[in-house]
C-alpha positions as CSV (number, residue, x, y, z in Angstrom):
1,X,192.3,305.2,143.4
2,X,192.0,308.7,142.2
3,X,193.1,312.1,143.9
4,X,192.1,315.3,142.2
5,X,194.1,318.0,143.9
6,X,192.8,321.7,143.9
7,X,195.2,324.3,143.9
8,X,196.9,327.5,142.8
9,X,200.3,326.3,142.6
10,X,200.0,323.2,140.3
11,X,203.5,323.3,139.2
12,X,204.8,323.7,143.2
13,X,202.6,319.6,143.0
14,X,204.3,318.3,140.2
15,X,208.1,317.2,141.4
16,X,206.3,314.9,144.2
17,X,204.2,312.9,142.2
18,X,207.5,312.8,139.2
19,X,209.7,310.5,141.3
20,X,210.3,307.3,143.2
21,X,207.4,305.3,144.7
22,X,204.8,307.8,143.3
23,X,205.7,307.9,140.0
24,X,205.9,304.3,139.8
25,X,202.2,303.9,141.3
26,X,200.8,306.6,139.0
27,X,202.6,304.8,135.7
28,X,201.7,301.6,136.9
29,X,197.9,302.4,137.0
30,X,197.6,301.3,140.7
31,X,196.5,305.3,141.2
32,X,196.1,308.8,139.2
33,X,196.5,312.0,140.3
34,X,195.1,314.9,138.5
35,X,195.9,318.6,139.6
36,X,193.6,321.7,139.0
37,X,194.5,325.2,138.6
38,X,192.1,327.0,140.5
39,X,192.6,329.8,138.7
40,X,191.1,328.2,135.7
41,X,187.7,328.9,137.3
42,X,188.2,332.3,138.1
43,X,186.1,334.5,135.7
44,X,188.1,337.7,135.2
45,X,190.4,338.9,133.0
46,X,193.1,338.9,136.4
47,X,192.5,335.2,136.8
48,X,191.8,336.6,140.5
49,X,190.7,333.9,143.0
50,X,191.3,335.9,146.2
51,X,190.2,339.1,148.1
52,X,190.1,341.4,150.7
53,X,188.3,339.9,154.0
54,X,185.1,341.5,155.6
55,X,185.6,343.5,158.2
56,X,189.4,344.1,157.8
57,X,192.6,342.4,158.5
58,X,195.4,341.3,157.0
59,X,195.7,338.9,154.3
60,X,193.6,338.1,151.9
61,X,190.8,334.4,151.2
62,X,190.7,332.3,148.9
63,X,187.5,333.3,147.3
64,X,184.4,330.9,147.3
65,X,183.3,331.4,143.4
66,X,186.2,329.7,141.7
67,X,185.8,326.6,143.9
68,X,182.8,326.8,143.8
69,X,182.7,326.1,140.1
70,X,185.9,323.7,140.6
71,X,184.1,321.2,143.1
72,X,180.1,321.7,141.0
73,X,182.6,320.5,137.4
74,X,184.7,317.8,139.6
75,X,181.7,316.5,141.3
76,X,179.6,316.0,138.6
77,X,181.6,313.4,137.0
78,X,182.3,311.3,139.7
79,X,181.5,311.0,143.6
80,X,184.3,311.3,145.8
81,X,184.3,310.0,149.6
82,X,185.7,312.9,150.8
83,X,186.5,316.1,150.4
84,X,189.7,317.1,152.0
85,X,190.8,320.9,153.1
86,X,194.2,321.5,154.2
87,X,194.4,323.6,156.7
88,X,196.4,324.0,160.5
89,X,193.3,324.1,162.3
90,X,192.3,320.9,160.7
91,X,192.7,317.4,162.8
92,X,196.5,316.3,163.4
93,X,197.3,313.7,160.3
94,X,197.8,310.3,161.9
95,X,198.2,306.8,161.1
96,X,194.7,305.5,161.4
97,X,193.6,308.2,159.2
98,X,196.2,307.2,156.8
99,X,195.3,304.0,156.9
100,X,191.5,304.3,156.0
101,X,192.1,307.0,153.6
102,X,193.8,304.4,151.3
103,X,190.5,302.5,151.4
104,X,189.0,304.8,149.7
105,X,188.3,305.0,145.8
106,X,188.2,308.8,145.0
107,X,189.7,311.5,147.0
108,X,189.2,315.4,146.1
109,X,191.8,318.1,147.9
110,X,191.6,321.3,148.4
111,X,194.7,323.4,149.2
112,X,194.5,326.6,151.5
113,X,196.5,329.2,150.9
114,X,196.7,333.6,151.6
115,X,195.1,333.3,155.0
116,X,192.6,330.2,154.2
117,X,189.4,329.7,152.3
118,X,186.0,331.6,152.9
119,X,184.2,329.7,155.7
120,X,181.2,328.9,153.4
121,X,183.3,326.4,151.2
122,X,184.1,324.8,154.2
123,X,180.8,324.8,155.1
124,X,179.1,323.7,152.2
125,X,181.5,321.2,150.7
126,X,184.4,320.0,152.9
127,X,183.9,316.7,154.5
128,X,187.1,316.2,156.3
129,X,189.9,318.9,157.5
130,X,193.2,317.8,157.9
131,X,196.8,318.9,159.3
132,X,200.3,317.8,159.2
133,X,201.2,319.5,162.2
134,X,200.9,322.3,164.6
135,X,202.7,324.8,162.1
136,X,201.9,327.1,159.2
137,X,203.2,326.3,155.5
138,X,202.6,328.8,153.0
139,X,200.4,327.0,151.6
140,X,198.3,323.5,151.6
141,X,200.6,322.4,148.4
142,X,203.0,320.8,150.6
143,X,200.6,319.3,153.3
144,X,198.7,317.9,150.2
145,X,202.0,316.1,149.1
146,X,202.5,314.3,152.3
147,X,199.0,313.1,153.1
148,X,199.3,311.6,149.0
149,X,202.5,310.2,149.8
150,X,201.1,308.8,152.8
151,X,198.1,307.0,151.6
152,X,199.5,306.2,148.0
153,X,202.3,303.7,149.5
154,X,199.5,301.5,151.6
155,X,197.8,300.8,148.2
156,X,198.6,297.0,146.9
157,X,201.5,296.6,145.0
158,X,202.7,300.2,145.4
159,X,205.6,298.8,147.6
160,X,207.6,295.7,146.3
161,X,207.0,294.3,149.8
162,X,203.7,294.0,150.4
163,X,204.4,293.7,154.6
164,X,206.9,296.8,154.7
165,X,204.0,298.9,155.5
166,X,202.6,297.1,158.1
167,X,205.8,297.3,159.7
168,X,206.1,301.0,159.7
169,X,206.3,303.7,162.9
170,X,202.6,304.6,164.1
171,X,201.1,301.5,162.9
172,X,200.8,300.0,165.3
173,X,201.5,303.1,167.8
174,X,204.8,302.1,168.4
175,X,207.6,303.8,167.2
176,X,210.2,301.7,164.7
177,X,212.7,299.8,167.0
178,X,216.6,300.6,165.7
179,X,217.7,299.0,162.4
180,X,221.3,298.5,161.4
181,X,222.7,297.3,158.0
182,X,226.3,296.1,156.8
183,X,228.7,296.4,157.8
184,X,228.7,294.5,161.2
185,X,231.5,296.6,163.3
186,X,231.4,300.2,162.3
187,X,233.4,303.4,164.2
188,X,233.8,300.6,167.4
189,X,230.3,299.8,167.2
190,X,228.7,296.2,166.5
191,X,225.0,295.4,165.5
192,X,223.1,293.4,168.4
193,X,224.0,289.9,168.2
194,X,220.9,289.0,168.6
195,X,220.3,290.2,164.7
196,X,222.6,287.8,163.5
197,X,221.2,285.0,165.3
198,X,219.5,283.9,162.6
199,X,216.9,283.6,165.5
200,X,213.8,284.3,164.2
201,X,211.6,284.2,167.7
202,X,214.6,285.9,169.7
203,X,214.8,288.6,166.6
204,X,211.1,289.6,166.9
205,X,210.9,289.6,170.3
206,X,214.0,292.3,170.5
207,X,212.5,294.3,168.0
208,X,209.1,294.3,170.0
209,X,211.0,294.8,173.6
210,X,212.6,297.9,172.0
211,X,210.0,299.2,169.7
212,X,207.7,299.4,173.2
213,X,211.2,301.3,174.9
214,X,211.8,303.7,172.1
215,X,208.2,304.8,172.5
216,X,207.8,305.1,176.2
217,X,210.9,307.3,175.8
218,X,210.0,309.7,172.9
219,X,206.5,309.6,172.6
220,X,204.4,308.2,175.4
221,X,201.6,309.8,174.4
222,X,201.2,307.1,171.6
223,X,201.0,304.3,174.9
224,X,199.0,306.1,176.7
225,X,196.7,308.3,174.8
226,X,194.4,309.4,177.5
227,X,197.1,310.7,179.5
228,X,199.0,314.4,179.8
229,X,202.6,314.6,178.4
């Protein structure tokens, strides 16, 4: 897979994708992920790629030039199956978007920043608009982060278990059921016996019985998505 990340904070990208499970996908070939200044494309001597807004307001929009230029150079050496804005008025990240986003073989992001992007980029180029939550960042750098974070760890042989994914919160819209390590009695509190059962059946069937009770009692919405909460 390839992401190419559009942005203008490239160095507020580059800590992410220098540690843990990123870096070791990235130096391990299994993905690459190139960032672009977007000032690069900007053709003044100011490097500008903003500006005031028509008809007044505070803030100022990423202008639709240098991207312009960015996507038409970007685009013409490869075809990507989506083009991704970050923005809070995008759709709410969620698994299943996760999950078919790591599917995919080429991925181009835009970051939004100042008070977002002019509307024509959107319309002309962006194929998907996306949120990680009902919030504002100062910018799409860090949104961009956690959607690659997200999607990079479902590739194969990004994780050095292959079914630690599948067992995550959200994929299966159930909330993780409680784990517990060594030591077995800790501050007057002992794991579940039925964890060292060495029970395989009786193990999963806990986990499911309280993955399903965790969920109804944080986030029901998840069991019953049609439904007010």
């Amino acid at each position: 897979m390839r992401i190419d990340i559009v942005t203008v904070l490239p160095e507020l990208l580059r800590s992410p994708f220098d540690a843990s499970i990123l870096k070791r996908a990235i130096d391990s070939g299994l993905v690459s992920v190139h960032l672009h200044n977007l000032r690069d494309y900007a053709t003044n001597a100011y490097k500008q790629v903003d500006d005031y807004p028509f008809g007044g307001g505070a803030g100022m929009v990423l202008m639709a030039e240098p991207i312009d230029r960015c996507f038409s150079e970007l685009t013409a050496q490869r075809e990507y199956d989506e083009i991704i804005y970050m923005t809070p008025d995008g759709e709410t990240l969620r698994q299943p978007a996760v999950n078919a986003l790591s599917l995919k073989k080429n991925l181009l992001i835009l970051c939004g920043h100042y008070k977002g992007v002019d509307q024509r980029i959107r319309d002309l180029w962006i194929t998907r608009e996306i949120s990680i939550g009902d919030y504002v960042l100062s910018g799409g750098e860090l949104g961009a982060a956690v959607l690659c974070d997200a999607i990079i760890r479902l590739l194969p042989g990004v994780l050095g278990d292959e079914t630690s994914a599948l067992t995550d919160t959200f994929q299966d819209n159930l909330l993780a059921p409680p784990i517990y390590t060594r030591p077995r009695e800790f501050r007057g509190l002992s794991v579940p016996e039925v964890l060292t059962s060495g029970h395989s059946g009786k193990i999963e069937a806990w986990r499911e019985e309280q993955a399903h009770l965790r969920t109804r009692e944080r986030r029901p919405d998840l069991l019953d998505p049609g439904e007010d909460h």
